[in-house]
Phi, psi and omega in degrees: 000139172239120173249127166281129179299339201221095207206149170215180180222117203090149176305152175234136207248001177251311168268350184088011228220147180221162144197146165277167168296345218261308167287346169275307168311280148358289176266021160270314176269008177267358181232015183065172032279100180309309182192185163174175187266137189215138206234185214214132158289147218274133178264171197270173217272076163222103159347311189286354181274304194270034165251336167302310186291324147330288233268305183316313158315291182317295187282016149314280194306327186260321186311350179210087178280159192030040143250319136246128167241165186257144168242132192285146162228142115209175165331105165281066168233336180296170197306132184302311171326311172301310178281331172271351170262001176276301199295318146341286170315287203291210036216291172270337208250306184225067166021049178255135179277359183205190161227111162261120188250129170251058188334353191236302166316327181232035169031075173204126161268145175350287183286352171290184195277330155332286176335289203294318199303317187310304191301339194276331162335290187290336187279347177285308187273347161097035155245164190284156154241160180242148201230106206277098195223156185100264203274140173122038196265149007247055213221333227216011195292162115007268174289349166293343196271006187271353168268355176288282185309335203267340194270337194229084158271003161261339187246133199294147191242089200268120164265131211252135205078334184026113093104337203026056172097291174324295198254014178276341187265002172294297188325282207314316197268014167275300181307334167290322201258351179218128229254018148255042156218130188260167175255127152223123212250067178301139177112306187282187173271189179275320184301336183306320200279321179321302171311295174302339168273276172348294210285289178250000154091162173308313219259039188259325205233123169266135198273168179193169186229331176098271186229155205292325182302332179278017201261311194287353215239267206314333178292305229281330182281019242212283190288338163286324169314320195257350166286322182265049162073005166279337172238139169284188186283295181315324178289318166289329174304285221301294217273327179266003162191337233238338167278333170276304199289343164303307231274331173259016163056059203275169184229091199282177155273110173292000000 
């Protein structure tokens, strides 16, 4: 089984980047991908684009139950009210499993007060956020997300790319020292991933594809690894499903 940790949907009006529902779906079976959680690209900073895009989401996730799931993104810059009553709706109303921040996209670092107000969200709805680290520095550092972990020890932390290469060993060594923040390494190199088996073992790190052109480079580095001895059969079993479906409680469909 493969579930993608990170997938999107909809225009992103800050990277240039689309996908449809018609092309996510596609390239989830030409690559096997059984399902997976989609997040929204980023849209433009008007509340009513990301309730839309929320809602697009949603009738994805019931057109395939326990298979796709939803992750809330918004703006933390918007008014707190705004942002705790949208993410609040997907969350409890229409059953999205996360919260995501993308710091070069929504001009917030983590650890900022914006920032931080994301984690009292999630510790309030009891789900992880994933937090968009490497490109976009210095909004994309790493190490911002570490006053986030020592603050939130509940709420599960996916750094998303870890680090992408720039920033992976900040990443690896934030996941050794704080037992709630996980690796999803979209993005990295096979050596990055290497680094990253070693250090925290499979059940730290989640497979993920990002963007849909990047889906063949990310399955296959996966399956090289357990061909050249780094991963057991049980350790890739960990890392293509088993690990997103733990730290995001998934209620999968076999």
């Amino acid at each position: 089984m493969i579930i993608d940790a990170h997938c999107h949907l909809g225009y992103d009006c800050v990277f240039d980047q689309e996908a449809n529902e018609e092309r996510l779906l596609a390239n989830f079976e030409h690559f096997g991908i059984d399902g997976g959680i989609v997040q929204p690209y980023i849209p433009r900073p008007y509340i009513e684009e990301y309730r839309q895009i929320h809602d697009r989401i949603y009738r994805l996730t019931q057109m395939h139950p326990g298979k796709i799931f939803g992750m809330a993104s918004m703006n933390p810059q918007f008014r707190p009210e705004d942002y705790d009553r949208e993410t609040e709706r997907c969350i409890r109303e229409l059953g999205f499993v996360g919260i995501k921040i993308t710091p070069p996209g929504h001009s917030c670092t983590p650890c900022s007060k914006s920032g931080m107000h994301v984690f009292e969200v999630a510790e309030k709805l009891d789900v992880p956020v994933m937090v968009h680290v490497g490109m976009g520095i210095p909004f994309s550092d790493p190490i911002k997300v570490q006053p986030c972990a020592e603050s939130f020890p509940d709420v599960k932390i996916v750094l998303a790319h870890c680090g992408a290469n720039w920033y992976t060993q900040q990443a690896i060594f934030l996941a050794q020292k704080y037992e709630n923040i996980f690796l999803e390494p979209s993005g990295a190199g096979i050596e990055a991933c290497a680094d990253m088996v070693k250090a925290v073992g499979p059940a730290k790190i989640m497979f993920s594809s990002d963007v849909i052109l990047q889906t063949a480079t990310e399955v296959e580095k996966f399956r090289d690894l357990h061909r050249r001895g780094y991963l057991t059969e049980a350790g890739l079993e960990q890392i293509m499903y088993k690990t997103v479906q733990q730290v995001y409680r998934l209620d999968l469909k076999q």
